[in-house]
N, C-alpha and C positions, 0 to 999 in steps of 0.2 A: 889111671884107670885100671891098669892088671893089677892096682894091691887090693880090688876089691873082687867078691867071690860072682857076686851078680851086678848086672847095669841094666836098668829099666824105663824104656823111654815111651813113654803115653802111647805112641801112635806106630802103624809099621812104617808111614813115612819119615817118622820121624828116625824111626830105627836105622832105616836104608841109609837116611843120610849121615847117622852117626859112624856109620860102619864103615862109610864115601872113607870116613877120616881116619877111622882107628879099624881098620879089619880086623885085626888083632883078637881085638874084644868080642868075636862072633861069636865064641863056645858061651861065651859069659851073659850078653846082650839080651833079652827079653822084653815085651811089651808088656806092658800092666796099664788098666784105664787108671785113669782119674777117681778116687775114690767119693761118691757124691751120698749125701743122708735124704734118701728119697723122703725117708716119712717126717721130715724137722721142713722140706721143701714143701709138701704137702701143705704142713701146717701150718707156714707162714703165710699160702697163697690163699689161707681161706682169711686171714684176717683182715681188720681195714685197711684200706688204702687203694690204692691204685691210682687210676684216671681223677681227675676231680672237673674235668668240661662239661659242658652238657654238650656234647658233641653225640649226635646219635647215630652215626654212618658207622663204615669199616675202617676199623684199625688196624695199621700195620705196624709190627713193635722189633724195632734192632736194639739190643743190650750191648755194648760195648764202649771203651775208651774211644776217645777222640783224637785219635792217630794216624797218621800217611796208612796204616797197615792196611784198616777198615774201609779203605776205600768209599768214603761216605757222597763226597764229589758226584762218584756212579750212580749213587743213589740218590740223593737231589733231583739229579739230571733223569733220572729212572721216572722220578715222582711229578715231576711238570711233564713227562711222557703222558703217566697213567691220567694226570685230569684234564686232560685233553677229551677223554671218554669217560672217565667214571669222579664226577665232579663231589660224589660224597665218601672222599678216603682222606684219611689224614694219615702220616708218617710222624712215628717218635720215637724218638732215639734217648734210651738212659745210659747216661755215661759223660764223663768231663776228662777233658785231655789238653792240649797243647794246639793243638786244631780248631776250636771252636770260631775264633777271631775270624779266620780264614772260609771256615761254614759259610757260619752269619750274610758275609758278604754273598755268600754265591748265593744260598736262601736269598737274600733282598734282590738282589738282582734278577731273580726268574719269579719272584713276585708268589715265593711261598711261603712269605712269613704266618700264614693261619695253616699250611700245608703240610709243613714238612717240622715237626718240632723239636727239639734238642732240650730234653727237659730236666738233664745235668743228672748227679749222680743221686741216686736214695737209697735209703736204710733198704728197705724191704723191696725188693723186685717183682715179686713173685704174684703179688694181684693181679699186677700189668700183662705178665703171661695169661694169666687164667684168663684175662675178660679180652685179651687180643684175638684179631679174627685171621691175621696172618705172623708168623715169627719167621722174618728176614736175616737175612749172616751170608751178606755180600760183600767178601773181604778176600785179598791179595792171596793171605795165605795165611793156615792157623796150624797150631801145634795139635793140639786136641783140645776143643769149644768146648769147655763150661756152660756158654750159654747156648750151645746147641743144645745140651745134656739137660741143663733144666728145664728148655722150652717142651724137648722130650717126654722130660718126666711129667710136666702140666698137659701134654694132649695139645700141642699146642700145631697146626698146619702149617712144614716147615718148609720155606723156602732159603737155600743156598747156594754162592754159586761155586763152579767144578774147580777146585781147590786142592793143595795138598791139605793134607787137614778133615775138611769138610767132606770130602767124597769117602773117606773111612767113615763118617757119621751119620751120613745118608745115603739110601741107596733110591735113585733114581723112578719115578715112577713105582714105589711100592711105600716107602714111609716119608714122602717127601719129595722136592723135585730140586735136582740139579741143573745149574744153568751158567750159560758166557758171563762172565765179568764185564757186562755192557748194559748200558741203560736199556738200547732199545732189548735187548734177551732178558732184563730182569721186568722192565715194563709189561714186556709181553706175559711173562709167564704168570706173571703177580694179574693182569686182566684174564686171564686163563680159569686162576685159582678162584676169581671173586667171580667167576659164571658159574663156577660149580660145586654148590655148597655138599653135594653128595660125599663129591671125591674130599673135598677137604676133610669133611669128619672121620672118611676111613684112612686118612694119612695121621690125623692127631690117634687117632686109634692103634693102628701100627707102630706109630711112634713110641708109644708106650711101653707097646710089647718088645721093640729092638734094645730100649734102654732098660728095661727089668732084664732081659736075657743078658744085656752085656755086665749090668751090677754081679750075675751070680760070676763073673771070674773074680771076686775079689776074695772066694773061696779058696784062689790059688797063692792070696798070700799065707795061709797056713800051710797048705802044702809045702812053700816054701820054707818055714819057721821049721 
């Protein structure tokens, strides 16, 4: 790492913990986002696809692999919470992993096989954002979210839980809500969000604005050059 002039890691927790290891490299270290094509994002969410159910309730939409990391388990368990009170939501999940086998089973067992969906990986993501009524990213822990960043860019009413990672991506009660890594804290919150469609719009709203303001540091790769 010291034969290079700069080291740049997405996130500052990811930095902190790089630096745990190599202090060394502090003079050199810097944080740089994820560099994301808002307007190629845009234009894919307007084309066809997405949902194909006639499903006409709320959607709640997690993007991710199917991994120990995403802690999906929580969220299952989250989702036989939520219809317990709000019997017209459904849960879907894009993404295929190593985990799925292991899903299935908990789905079948808490009897949300039309609840909770696992609708594997697809070309284009981005419908699924646009026409979702909640974007969840209830996971262990993340580097710096992609798919918090496109749900971002789509306007989309974010919920995640307090994370390294995630709490750099959202800020609590302003563009979004942070919450415990537990079914009953994400259950709740997610019943919270579907009483109040006010506050959701000015979170997909904010949202927007936090991810166009963070795009303009990529300004500083030239600086750098």
């Amino acid at each position: 790492y010291l034969k290079y002039d700069d080291i740049f890691p997405i996130g500052e927790d990811v930095k902190q913990q790089f630096l745990k290891v190599y202090p060394e490299c502090a003079g050199r270290t810097k944080v740089f986002h994820n560099i994301i094509d808002t307007e190629k994002i845009k234009t894919k969410a307007s084309l066809p696809g997405g949902f194909s159910d006639d499903f006409d309730g709320i959607r709640l939409l997690t993007v991710g692999r199917l991994t120990e990391q995403k802690s999906y388990p929580t969220a299952i368990r989250a989702m036989k919470k939520i219809k317990e009170k709000h019997k017209n939501v459904r849960w879907y999940v894009l993404g295929e992993g190593p985990e799925r086998k292991r899903l299935e089973h908990l789905i079948d067992s808490l009897g949300l096989q039309e609840d909770f969906i696992l609708s594997g990986s697809v070309e284009n993501p981005y419908p699924y954002y646009k026409s979702a009524d909640i974007y969840v990213h209830a996971t262990g822990f993340e580097g710096k979210s992609i798919a918090i960043q496109e749900a971002q860019i789509l306007g989309c009413t974010i919920l995640v839980s307090n994370c390294s990672g995630n709490r750099e991506q959202v800020e609590n009660g302003t563009d979004g809500v942070l919450c415990q890594l537990s079914s009953e804290e994400i259950s709740r919150n997610i019943a919270e969000l579907l009483g109040n469609e006010e506050k959701c719009r000015e979170y997909g709203k904010k949202a927007t604005v936090r991810i166009s303001d963070e795009q303009g540091d990529i300004l500083k790769l030239f600086e750098i050059a």
